[in-house]
C-alpha positions in Angstrom: -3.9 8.8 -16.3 -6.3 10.9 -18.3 -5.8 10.2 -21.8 -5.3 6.5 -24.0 -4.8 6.6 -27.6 -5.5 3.1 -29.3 -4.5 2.9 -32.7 -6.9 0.9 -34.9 -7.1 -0.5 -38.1 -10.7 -1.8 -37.4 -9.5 -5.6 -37.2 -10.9 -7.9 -34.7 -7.5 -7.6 -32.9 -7.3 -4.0 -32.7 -11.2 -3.9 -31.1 -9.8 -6.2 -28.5 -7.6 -3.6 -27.1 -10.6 -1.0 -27.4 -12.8 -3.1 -25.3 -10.0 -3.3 -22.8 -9.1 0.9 -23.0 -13.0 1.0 -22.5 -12.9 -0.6 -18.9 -10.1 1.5 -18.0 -11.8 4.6 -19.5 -14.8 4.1 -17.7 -12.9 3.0 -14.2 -10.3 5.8 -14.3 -12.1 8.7 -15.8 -10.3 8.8 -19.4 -10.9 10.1 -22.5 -10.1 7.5 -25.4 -8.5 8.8 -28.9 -9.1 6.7 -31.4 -6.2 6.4 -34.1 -6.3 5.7 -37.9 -3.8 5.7 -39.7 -3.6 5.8 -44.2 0.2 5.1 -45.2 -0.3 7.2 -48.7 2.0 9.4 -50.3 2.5 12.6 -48.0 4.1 14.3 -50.4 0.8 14.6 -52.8 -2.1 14.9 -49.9 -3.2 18.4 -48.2 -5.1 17.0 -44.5 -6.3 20.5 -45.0 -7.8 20.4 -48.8 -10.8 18.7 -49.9 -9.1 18.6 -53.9 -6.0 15.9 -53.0 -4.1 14.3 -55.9 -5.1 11.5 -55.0 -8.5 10.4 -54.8 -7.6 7.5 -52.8 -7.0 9.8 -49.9 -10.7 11.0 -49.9 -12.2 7.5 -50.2 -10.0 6.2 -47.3 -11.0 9.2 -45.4 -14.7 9.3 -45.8 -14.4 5.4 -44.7 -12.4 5.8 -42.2 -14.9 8.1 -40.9 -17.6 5.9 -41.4 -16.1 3.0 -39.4 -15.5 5.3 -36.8 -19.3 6.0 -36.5 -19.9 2.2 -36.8 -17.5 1.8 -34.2 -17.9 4.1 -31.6 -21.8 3.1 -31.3 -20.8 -0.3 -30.2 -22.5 -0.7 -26.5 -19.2 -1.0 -24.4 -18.2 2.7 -25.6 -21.4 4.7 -24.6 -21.3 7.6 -22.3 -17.5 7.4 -22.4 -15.9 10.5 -24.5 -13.7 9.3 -27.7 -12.6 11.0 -29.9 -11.4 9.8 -33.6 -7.9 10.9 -35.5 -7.4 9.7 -39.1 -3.6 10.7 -40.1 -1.7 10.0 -43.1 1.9 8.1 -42.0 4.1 5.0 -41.3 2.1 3.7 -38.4 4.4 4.5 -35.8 5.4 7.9 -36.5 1.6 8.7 -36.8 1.4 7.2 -33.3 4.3 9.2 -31.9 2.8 12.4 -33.5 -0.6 12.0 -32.3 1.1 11.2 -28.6 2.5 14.5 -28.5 -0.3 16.4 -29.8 -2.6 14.9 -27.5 -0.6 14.4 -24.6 -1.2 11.0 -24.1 -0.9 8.5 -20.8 -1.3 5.6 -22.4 -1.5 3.3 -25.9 -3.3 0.7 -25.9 -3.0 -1.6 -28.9 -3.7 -5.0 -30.2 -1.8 -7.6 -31.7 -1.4 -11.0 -33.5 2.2 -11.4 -32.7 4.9 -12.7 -35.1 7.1 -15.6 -35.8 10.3 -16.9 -37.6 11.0 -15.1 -41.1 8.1 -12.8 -40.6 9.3 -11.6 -37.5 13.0 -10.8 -38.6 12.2 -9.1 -41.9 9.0 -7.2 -41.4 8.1 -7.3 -37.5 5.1 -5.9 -36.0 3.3 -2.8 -36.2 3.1 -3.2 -32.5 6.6 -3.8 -32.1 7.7 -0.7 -34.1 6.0 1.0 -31.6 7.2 -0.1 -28.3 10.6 0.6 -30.0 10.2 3.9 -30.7 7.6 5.4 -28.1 7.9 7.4 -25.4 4.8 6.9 -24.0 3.6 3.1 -22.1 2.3 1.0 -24.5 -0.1 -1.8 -23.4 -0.2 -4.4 -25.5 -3.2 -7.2 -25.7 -3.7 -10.3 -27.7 -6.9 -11.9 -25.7 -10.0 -10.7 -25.0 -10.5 -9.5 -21.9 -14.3 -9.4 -20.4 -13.1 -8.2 -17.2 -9.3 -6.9 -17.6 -7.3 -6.8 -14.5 -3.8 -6.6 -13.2 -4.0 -8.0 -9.5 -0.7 -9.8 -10.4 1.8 -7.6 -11.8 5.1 -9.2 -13.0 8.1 -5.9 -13.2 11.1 -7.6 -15.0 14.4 -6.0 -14.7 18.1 -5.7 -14.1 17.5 -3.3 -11.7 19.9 -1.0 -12.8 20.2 2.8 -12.4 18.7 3.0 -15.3 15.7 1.4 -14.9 14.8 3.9 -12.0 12.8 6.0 -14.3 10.6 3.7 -16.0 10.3 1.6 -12.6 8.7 4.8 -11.1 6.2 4.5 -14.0 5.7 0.9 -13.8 4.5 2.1 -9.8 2.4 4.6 -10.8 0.3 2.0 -13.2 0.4 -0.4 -9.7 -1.2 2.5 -8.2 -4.1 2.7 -10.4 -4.4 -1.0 -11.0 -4.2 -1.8 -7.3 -1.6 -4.0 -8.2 0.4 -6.7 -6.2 3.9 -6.1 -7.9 6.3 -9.3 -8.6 9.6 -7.6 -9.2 11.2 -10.3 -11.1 15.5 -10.3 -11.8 16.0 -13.4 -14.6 19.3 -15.4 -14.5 20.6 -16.9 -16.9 24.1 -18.9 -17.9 25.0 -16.3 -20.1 24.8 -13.4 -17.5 24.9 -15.1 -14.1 24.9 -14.0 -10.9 25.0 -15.3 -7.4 21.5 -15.0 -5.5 23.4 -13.5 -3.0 24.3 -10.6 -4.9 21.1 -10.0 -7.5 19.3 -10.3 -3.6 22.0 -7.2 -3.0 21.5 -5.8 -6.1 17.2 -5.9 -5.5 17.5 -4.6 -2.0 19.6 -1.4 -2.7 17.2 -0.9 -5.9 14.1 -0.9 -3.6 15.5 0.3 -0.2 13.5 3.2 -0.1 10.5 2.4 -2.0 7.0 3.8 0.0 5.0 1.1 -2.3 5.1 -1.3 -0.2 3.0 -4.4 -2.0 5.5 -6.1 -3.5 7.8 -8.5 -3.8 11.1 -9.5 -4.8 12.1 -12.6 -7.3 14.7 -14.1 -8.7 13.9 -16.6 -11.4 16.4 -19.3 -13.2 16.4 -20.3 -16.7 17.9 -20.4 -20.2 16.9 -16.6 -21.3 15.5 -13.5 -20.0 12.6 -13.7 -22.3 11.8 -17.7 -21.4 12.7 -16.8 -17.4 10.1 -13.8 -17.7 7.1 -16.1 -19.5 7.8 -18.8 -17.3 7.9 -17.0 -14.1 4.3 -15.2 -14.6 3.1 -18.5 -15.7 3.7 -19.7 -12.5 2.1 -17.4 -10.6 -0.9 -16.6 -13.2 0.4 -13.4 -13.5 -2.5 -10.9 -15.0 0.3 -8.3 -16.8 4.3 -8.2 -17.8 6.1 -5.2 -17.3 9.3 -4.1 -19.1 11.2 -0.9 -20.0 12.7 -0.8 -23.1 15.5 0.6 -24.0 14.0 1.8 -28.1 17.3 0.5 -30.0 16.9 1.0 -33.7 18.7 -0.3 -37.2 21.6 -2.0 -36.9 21.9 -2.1 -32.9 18.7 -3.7 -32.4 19.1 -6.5 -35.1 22.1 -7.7 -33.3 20.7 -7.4 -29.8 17.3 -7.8 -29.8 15.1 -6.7 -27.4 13.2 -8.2 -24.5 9.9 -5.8 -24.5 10.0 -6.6 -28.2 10.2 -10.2 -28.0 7.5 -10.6 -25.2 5.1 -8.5 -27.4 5.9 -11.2 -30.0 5.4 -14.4 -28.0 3.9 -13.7 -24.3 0.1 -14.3 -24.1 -0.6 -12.2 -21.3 -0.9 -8.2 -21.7 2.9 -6.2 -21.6 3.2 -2.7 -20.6 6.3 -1.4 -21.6 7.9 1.6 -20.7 11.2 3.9 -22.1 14.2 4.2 -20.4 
């Protein structure tokens, strides 16, 4: 993990996750890109021409530049190397762009979270995001003086399918120096015997080197409830899910879990792509 990109808007949200991409900065040797993005027109600005159409675009720019200065003086950020992107797109395009370009390990982002009508019609930036990125995404809602993940909840169905992003998930545990709660959710609607989700977790894990962890199974009405309650119970410091980036139609009719836990679990969420 060399690189985190945190998208900011300069809210008091979005400096919540910068403090926290500090710590981890300055623990694991990273370089921080800071993000800005200006949804204007594309079609009338040139990044590469000072005489836009639209003198909007210049104003934004020059203050966008200016926050960054403001910003990147604050005490927690000094002797740390950041770097600052301003980028003209819907938010999570510019993200995905400025992933690729930069090679990124990591976004770390803030948000509020969103309910009811809000929620179905507009959703979050933030959620937009773990849709659609390739990359982890860290979400935070708290501040975090001291952030830490001693207590790491990995939710699953423990799938083939979730091989991929599991071997992610144990790479963060790594770093973190993580105790890892691998955590299978029943529910009524998709049950299974403890017998065989016990089956199902031991094959999954049979020849896993990690070897702090341990396996759950957790009871309750959803997947999203089961996952909530669970690291509740054991003060769990961080939530891992993959996710599996449904768009339109798809994910309107079946949700998604990493999506919903951005929305409505108050500890941090890493997500990660299938």
């Amino acid at each position: 993990m060399k690189k985190l990109l945190v998208p900011t808007d300069f809210s008091p949200q979005a400096e919540k996750a910068l403090k926290v991409a500090a710590q981890l900065a300055r623990k694991h040797h990273c370089e921080i890109h800071l993000l800005h993005i200006l949804e204007l027109p594309m079609n009338k600005i040139d990044p590469l021409s000072s005489h836009n159409e639209l003198p909007e675009a210049v104003f934004f720019m020059k203050l966008a530049h200016q926050r960054f200065k403001e910003l990147i003086a604050k005490d927690y950020l000094q002797d740390l190397t950041v770097f600052e992107h301003v980028e003209f797109h819907e938010i999570f395009k510019g993200i995905f762009q400025a992933c690729k370009k930069n090679t990124i390990d990591l976004i770390v982002m803030g948000s509020h979270g969103s309910n009811g009508l809000k929620e179905m019609l507009i959703g979050s930036n933030t959620e937009k995001v773990v849709r659609t990125s390739e990359t982890p995404v860290l979400v935070i809602k708290n501040e975090h003086t001291i952030f830490k993940a001693n207590n790491f909840v990995f939710a699953s169905d423990f799938k083939d399918e979730s091989k991929i992003p599991f071997e992610k998930a144990l790479k963060f545990a790594e770093k973190f120096e993580s105790k890892m709660f691998l955590l299978m959710v029943n529910t009524p609607n998709k049950f299974m015997t403890t017998a065989d989700a016990q089956e199902r977790m031991d094959n999954f894990t049979k020849n896993l080197d990690f070897k702090n962890y341990s396996l759950n199974i957790y009871n309750d009405e959803t997947i999203e409830q089961g996952i909530m309650n669970f690291s509740q119970s054991i003060k769990a410091d961080l939530i891992g899910v993959s996710t599996h980036g449904r768009q339109g139609i798809s994910h309107f009719f079946n949700g998604s879990i990493s999506e919903d836990l951005v929305n409505h679990a108050k500890r941090p969420v890493i997500t990660f792509k299938i």
